[in-house]
C-alpha positions as CSV (number, residue, x, y, z in Angstrom):
1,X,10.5,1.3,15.8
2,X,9.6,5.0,16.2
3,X,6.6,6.6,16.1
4,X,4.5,8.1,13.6
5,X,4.4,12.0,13.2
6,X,1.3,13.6,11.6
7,X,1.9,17.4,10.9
8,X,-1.2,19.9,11.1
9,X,-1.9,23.4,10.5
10,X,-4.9,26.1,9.8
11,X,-5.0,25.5,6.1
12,X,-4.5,21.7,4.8
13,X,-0.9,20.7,3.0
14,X,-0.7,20.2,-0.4
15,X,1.5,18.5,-3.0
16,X,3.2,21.0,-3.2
17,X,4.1,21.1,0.7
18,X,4.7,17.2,0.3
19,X,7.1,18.0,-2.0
20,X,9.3,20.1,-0.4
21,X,9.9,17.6,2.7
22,X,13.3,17.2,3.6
23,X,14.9,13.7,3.0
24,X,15.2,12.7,6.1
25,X,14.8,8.9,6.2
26,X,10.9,9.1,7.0
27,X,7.9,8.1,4.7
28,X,5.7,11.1,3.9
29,X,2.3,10.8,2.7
30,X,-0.8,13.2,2.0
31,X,-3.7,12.2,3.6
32,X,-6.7,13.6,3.1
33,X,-4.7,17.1,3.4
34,X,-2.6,16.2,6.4
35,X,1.3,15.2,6.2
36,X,2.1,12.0,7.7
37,X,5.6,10.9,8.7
38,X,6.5,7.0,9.7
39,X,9.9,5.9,10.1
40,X,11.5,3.4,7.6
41,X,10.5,-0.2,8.0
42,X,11.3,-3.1,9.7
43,X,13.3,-6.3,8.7
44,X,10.5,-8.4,8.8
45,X,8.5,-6.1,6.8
46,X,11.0,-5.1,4.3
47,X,11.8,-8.9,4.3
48,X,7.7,-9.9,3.0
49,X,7.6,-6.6,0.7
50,X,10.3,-8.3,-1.1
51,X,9.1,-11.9,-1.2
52,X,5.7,-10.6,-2.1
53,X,7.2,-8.5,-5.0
54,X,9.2,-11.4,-6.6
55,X,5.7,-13.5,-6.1
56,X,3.7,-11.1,-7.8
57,X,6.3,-10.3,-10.0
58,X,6.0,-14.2,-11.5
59,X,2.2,-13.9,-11.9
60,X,2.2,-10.6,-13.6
61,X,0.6,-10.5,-16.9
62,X,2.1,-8.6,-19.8
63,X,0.7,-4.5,-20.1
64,X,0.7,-4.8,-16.1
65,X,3.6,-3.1,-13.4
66,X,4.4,-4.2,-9.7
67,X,6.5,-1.4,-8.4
68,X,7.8,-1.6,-4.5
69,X,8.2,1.9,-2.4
70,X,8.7,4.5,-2.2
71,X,6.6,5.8,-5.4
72,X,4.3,8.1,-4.8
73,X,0.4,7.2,-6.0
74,X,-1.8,10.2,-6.2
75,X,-5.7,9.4,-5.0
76,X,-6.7,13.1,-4.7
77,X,-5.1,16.5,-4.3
78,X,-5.2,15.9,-1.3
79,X,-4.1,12.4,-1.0
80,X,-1.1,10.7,-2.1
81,X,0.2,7.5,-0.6
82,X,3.4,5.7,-0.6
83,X,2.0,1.8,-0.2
84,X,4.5,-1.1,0.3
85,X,3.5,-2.5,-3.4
86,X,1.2,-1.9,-5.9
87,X,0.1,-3.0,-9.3
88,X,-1.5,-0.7,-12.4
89,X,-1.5,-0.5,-15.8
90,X,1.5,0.0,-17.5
91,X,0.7,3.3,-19.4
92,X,-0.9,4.4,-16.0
93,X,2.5,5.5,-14.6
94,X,4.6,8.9,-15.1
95,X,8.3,9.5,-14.5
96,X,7.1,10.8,-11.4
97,X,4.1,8.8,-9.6
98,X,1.2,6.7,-10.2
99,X,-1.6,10.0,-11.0
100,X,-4.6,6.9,-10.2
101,X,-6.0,4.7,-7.7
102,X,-3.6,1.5,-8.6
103,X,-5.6,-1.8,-9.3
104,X,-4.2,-3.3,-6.6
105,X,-2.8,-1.3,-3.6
106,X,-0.6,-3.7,-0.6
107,X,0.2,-2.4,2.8
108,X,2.2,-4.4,5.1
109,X,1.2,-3.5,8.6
110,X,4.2,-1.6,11.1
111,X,3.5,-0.5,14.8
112,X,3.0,2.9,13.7
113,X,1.1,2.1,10.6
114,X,-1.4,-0.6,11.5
115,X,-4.2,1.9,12.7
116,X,-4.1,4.3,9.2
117,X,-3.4,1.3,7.2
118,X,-7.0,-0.8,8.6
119,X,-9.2,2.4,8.6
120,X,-8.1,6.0,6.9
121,X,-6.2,4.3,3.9
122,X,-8.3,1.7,3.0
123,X,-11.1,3.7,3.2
124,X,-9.1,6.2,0.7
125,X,-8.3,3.8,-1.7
126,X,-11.6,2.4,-1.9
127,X,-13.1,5.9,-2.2
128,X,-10.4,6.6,-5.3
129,X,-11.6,3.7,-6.7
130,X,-8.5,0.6,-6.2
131,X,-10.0,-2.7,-7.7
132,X,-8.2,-4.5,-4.5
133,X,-6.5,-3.8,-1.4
134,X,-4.3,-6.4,0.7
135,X,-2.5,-5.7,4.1
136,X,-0.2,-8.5,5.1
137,X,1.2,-8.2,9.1
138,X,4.9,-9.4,9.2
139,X,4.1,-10.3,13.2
140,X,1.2,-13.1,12.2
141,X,2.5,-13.7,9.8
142,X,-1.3,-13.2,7.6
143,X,-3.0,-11.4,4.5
144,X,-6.1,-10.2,4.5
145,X,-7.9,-9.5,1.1
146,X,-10.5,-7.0,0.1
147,X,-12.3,-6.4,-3.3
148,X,-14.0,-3.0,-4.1
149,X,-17.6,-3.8,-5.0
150,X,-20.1,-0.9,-5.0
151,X,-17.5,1.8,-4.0
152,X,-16.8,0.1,-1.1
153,X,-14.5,-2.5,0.2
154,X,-15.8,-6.0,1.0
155,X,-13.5,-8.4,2.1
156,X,-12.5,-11.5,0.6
157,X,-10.0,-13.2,1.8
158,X,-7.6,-14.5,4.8
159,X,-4.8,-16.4,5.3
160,X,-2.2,-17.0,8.2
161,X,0.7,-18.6,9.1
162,X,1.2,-22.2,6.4
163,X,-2.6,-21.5,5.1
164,X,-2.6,-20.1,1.2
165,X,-5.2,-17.9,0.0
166,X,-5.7,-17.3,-4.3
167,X,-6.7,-14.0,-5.0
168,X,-8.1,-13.1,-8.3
169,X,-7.5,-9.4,-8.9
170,X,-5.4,-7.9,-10.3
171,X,-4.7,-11.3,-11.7
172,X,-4.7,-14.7,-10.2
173,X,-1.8,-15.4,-7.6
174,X,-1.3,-17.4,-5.1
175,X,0.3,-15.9,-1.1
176,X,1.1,-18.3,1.8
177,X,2.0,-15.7,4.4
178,X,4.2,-17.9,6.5
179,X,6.6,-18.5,3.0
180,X,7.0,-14.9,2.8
181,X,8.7,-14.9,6.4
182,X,10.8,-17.1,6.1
């Protein structure tokens, strides 16, 4: 897998700047004014995103969305985030991104991603004000759960390997790790 590029200069990037990068096969994100570039994801990633999508798609209430990436969610100006998959409102969405913190934001952890996506990003959701925040790591294979309570993150959950774990937000569901693997 390659390595993650982040891109500095004098003056932080904006939307704007995110915008105009090239198409190029790399995921770019805005974070907290500072471009960062990972390369596109693994098999066993890609393979849980999907798994995870069709499980969340099943427990989905009506007036809700579960969208996969890329779509670009918009915590700031400047921060916007391409997660694995996230949940919102229905009428929350334009055309072009999600212009909110989603109610539930999912990263699934890569080499080059597992450091931003444990500290800088969850700390960015929780600051934009995501109800929940779930990273799942392909290599365990496990999910870990946190709830925002207070403006903060507080975790709430863990499962690995053949262990399930029921979350409550967005909505109840469900998630053995290990089934999402296979």
């Amino acid at each position: 897998m390659g390595l993650m590029t982040v891109l500095a200069r004098t003056g932080e990037f904006t939307r704007e700047d995110l915008d105009a990068m090239p198409d190029d096969g790399h995921r770019h994100e805005l974070l907290d004014g500072s471009i960062v570039m990972t390369p596109s994801p693994g098999y066993r990633h890609q393979r849980m995103s999907l798994r995870l999508a069709v499980l969340l798609l099943g427990a989905c209430p009506e007036g809700l969305e579960v969208l996969t990436a890329p779509f670009d969610v918009v915590l700031s100006p400047r921060t916007v985030v391409v997660p694995d998959l996230i949940v919102a409102r229905s009428g929350d969405f334009t055309e072009e991104d999600l212009p909110r913190a989603p109610l539930l934001a999912v990263e699934i952890l890569s080499p080059s991603t597992r450091r931003l996506d444990l500290t800088l990003k969850r700390d960015l959701y929780a600051e934009a004000g995501a109800a929940a925040y779930w990273v799942l790591d392909p290599q365990v294979p496990s999910i870990t759960t946190w709830t925002l309570r207070g403006g903060t993150f507080e975790q709430t959950g863990y499962a690995a390997a053949a262990d399930s774990l029921t979350a409550d937000l967005p909505f109840p569901v469900t998630v053995c790790p290990g089934d999402l693997v296979r």
